[in-house]
C-alpha positions in Angstrom: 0.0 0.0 0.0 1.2 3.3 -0.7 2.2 5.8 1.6 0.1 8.4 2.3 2.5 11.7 2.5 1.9 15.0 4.1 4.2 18.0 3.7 3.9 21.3 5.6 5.1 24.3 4.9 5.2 28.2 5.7 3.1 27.4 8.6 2.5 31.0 10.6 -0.3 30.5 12.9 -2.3 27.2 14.5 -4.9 27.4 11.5 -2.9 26.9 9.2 -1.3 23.9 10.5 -4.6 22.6 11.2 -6.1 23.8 7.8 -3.2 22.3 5.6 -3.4 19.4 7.8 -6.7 18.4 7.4 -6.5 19.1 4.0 -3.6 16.4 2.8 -5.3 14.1 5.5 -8.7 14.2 4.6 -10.2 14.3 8.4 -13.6 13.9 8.8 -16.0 17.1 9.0 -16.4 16.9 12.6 -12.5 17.5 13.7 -12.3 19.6 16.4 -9.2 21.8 15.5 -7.8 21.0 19.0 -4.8 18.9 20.7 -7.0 16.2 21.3 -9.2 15.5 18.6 -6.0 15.9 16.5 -4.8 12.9 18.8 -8.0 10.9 17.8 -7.8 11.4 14.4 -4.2 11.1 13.8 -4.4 7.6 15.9 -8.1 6.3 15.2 -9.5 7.8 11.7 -6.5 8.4 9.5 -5.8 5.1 7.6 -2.5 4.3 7.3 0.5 4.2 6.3 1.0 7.8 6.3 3.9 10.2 7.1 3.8 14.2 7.6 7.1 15.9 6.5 6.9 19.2 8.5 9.4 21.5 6.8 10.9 25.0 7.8 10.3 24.1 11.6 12.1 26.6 12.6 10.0 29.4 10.8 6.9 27.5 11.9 8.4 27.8 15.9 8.7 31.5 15.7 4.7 32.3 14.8 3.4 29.0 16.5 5.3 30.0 20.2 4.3 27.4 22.8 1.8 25.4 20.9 4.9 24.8 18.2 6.1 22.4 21.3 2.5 21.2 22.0 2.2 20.0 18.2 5.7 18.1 17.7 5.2 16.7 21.4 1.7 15.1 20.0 3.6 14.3 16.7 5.9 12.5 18.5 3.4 10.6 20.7 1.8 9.1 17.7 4.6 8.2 16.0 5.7 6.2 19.0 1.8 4.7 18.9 1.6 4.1 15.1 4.1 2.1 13.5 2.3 3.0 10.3 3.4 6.5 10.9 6.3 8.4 10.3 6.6 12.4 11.4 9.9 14.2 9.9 10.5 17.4 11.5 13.2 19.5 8.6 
């Protein structure tokens, strides 16, 4: 089966991680744009395999502030959880 790929980029502000993320994903209408329904449907909806590429991190760290850490720590987490799924942080 192919892998599914996401790749974000130029990320500035929560919305648009969620936004471009929901997008390549294809969540279900009902996501709830926060931590934890991005934890259920990142370890319950979204079929796998899949990877997100998450590039110009540091960029994304500047506009994002404290939720920048919130979002790779919950990457993280479901990469340990998943082995269908791969996060790469560039």
């Amino acid at each position: 089966m192919p892998v599914k790929r996401c790749v974000l980029r130029n990320i500035h502000t929560l919305a648009e991680f969620y936004d471009d993320l929901a997008r390549q994903l294809v969540f279900p209408p009902h996501f709830g744009r926060n931590l934890d329904a991005l934890w259920d449907v990142l370890t319950g909806e979204v079929g796998g395999p899949f990877e997100i590429i998450w590039k110009d991190t540091d960029f994304a760290q500047e506009g994002l502030g404290a939720d920048f850490d919130r979002l790779i720590a919950l990457l993280d987490e479901v990469a340990a959880e998943r082995e269908d799924f791969t996060f790469i942080r560039q």
